[in-house]
C-alpha positions as CSV (number, residue, x, y, z in Angstrom):
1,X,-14.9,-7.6,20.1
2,X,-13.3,-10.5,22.3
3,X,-11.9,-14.1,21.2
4,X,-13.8,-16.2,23.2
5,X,-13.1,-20.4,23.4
6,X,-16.2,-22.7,23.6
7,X,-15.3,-26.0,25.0
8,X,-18.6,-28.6,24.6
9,X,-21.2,-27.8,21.5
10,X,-24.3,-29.3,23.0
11,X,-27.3,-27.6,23.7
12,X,-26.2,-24.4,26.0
13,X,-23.1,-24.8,24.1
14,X,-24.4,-24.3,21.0
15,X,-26.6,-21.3,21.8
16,X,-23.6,-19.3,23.3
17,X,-22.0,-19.6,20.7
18,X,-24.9,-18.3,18.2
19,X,-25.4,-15.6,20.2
20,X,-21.8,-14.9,20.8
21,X,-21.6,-14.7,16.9
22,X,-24.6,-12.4,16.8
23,X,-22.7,-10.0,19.1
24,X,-19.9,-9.9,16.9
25,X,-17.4,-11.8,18.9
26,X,-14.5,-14.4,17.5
27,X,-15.3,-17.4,18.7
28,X,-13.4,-20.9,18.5
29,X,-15.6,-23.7,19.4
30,X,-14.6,-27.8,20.5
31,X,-16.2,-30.5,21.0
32,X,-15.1,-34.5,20.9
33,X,-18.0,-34.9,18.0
34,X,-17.4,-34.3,15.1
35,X,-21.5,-33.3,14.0
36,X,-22.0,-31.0,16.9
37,X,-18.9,-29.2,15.4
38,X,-20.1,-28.9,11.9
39,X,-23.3,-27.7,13.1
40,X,-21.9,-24.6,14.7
41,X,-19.1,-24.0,11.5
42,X,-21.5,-20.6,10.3
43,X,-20.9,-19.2,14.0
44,X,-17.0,-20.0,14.5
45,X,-14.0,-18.5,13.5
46,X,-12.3,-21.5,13.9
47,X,-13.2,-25.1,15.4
48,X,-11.4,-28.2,17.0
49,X,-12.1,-32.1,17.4
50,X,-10.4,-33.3,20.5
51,X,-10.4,-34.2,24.0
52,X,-10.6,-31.0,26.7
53,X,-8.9,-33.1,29.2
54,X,-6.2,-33.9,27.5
55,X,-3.5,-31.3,28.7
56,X,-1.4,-32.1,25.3
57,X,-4.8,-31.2,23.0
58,X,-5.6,-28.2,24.9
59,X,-1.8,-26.2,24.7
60,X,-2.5,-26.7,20.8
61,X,-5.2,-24.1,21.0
62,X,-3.3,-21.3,22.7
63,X,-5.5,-20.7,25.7
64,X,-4.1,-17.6,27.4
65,X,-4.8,-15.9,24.3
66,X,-8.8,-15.7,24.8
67,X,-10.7,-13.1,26.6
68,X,-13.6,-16.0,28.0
69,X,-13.2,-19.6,28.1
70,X,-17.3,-21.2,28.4
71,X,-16.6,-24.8,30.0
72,X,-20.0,-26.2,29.0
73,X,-19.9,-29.7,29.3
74,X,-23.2,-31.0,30.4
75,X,-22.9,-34.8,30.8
76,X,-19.8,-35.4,32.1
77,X,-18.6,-33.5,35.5
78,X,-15.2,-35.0,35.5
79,X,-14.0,-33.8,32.5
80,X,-16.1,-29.9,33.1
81,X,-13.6,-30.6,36.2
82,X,-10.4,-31.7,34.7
83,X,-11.2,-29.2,31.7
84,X,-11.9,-26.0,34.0
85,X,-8.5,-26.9,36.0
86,X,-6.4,-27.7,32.9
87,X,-7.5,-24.1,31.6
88,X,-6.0,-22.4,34.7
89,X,-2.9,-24.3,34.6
90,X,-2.9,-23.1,30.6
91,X,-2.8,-19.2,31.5
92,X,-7.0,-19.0,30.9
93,X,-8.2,-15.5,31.5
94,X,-11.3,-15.6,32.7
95,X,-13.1,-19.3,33.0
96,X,-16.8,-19.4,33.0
97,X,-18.6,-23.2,33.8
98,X,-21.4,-24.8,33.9
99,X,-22.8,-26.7,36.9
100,X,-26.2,-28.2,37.7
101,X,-25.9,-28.5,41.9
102,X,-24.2,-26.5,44.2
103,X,-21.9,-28.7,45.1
104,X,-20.4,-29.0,41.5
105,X,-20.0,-25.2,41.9
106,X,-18.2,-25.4,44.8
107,X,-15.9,-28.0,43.1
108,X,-15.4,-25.7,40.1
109,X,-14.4,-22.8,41.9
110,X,-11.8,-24.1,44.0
111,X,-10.3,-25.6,40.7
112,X,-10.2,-22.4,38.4
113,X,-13.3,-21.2,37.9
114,X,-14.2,-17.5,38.1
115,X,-17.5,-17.7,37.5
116,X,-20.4,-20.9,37.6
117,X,-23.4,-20.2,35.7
118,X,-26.4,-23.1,36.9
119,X,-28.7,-23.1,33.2
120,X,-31.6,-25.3,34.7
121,X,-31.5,-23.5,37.3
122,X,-32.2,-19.8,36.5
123,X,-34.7,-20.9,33.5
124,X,-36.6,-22.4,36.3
125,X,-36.8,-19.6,38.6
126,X,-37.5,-17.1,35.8
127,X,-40.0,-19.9,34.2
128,X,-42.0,-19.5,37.8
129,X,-41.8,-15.5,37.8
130,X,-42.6,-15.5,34.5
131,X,-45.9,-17.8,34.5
132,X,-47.3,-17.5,38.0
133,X,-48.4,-13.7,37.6
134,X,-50.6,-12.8,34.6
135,X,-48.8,-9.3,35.0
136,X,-45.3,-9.6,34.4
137,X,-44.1,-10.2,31.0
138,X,-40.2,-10.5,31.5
139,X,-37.9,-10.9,34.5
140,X,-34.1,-10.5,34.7
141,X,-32.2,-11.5,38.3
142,X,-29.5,-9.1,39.4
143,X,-27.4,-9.2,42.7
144,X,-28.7,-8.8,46.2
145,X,-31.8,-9.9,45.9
146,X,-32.9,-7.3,43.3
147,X,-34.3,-7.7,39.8
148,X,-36.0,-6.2,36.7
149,X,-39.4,-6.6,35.7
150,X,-41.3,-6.0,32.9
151,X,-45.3,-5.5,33.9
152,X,-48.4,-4.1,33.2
153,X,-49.8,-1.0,34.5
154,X,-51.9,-1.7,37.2
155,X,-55.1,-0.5,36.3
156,X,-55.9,1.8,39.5
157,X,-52.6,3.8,37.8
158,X,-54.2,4.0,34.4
159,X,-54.7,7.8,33.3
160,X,-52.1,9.2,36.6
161,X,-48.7,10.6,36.5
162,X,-45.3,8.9,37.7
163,X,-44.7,11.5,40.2
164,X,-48.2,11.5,41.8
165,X,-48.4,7.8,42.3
166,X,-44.9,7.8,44.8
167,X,-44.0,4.1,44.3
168,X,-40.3,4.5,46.1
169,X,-41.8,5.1,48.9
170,X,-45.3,3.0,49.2
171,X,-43.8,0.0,47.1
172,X,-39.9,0.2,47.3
173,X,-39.8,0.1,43.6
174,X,-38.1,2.4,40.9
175,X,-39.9,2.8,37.7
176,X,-37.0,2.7,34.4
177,X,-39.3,2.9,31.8
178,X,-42.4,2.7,29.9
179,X,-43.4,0.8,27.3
180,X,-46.5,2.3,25.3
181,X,-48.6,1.6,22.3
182,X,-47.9,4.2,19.1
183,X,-49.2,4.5,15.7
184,X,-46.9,4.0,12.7
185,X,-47.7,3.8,8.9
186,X,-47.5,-0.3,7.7
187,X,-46.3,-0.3,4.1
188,X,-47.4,-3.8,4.0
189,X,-51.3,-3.3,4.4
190,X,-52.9,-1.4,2.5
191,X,-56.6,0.1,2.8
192,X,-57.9,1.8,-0.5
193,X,-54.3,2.4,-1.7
194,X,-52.9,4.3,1.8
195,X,-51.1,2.5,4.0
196,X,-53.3,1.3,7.0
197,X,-51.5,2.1,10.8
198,X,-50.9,-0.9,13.2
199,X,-49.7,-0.5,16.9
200,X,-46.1,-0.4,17.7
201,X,-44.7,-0.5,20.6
202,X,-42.1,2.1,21.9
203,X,-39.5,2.2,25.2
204,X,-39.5,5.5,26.5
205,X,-36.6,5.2,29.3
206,X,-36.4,9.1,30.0
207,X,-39.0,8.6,33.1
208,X,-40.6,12.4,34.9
209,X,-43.0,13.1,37.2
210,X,-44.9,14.0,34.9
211,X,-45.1,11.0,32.5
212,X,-48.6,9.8,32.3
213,X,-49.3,5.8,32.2
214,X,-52.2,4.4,30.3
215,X,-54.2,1.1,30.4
216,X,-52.2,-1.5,27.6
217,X,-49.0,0.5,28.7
218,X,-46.2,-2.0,30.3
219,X,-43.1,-1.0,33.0
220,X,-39.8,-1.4,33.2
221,X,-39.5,-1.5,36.9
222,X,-36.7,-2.2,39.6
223,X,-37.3,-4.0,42.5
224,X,-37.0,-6.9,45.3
225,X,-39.7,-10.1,44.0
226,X,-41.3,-9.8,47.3
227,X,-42.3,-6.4,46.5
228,X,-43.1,-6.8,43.1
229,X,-45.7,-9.0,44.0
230,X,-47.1,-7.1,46.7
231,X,-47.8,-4.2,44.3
232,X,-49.9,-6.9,41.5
């Protein structure tokens, strides 16, 4: 568990902090409106009303004391700025912000930030992954050019094994896992008093040369785009 300190509760704001919550993290939250906070009060440990670039404010809340500071402050570069600085000056830990251009990253960095996450940005990239090929069904970026995809099995490799298909070395790919259909009891339909079966679907991540892929199956696979694409 980590204390982590949210400064701005709009829209990516609020969802960190949500999901921070769901993880099972401390979090303190401010914000300069008073409804934004009160919206977020279930998901806090504690919250603040005040000004982040105010340097007199922001020694109230004890700052070297968090793991993460999230600068997300959307509207307003200046005070994401004057915020992300003031946090350095404070003994921050580890300072995360928000930008929308590279430029504002560049900006950020040289001004305390250890790391600039770009929102808009990386929805829209996965948003055009996601959408422009009927076979992928999830996408996560990593470094260098690399990222995981989740995609259906091709259906020339419907009924073959792992091993026999050799996709290292004919698409530069690594296969993680397979996702496959199963049947499980359902408690909550019943046909002629015994529980009818629906389809479930299972992750098997211990991969073998042996492991056979089937037509509705999906993959967990490991790749550059570029050759992603060139295998649908």
């Amino acid at each position: 568990m980590k204390n982590v300190l949210v400064i701005g509760a709009g829209r990516f704001g609020s969802f960190a902090t949500i999901k921070l919550h769901d993880l099972g993290h401390q979090v303190m939250v401010v914000d300069h409106d008073e409804n934004r906070i009160n919206r977020l009060l279930p998901y806090t440990s504690d919250a603040r009303i005040g000004d982040s670039t105010e340097e007199s404010f922001m020694k109230t809340l004890g700052v070297a004391s968090y793991d993460l500071c999230i600068v997300s402050i959307g509207d307003d570069f200046l005070s994401s700025l004057q915020t992300t600085f003031t946090l350095k000056e404070l003994g921050a830990k580890k300072v995360v912000a928000r930008a929308t251009s590279s430029r504002q990253e560049k900006f950020l960095l040289r001004n305390g930030a250890d790391a600039v996450v770009f929102p808009e940005r990386e929805l829209g990239f996965w948003t055009a992954i996601r959408f422009s090929s009927d076979n992928i069904s999830d996408y996560v970026e990593l470094s260098d050019g690399y990222a995981i995809f989740e995609i259906n099995v091709p259906d020339r490799w419907s009924g073959r094994r792992v091993g026999d298909l050799d996709v290292r070395r004919k698409y530069h790919i690594n296969i993680l896992g397979v996702r496959t259909d199963g049947k499980s009891p359902s408690y909550s339909r019943y046909a002629n008093g015994v529980p009818a079966e629906h389809t479930k679907k299972t992750m098997n991540m211990d991969v073998r040369f042996d492991t056979t892929l089937n037509q509705g199956d999906t993959l967990l696979v490991l790749g550059m785009p570029e050759h992603i694409q060139k295998l649908l």
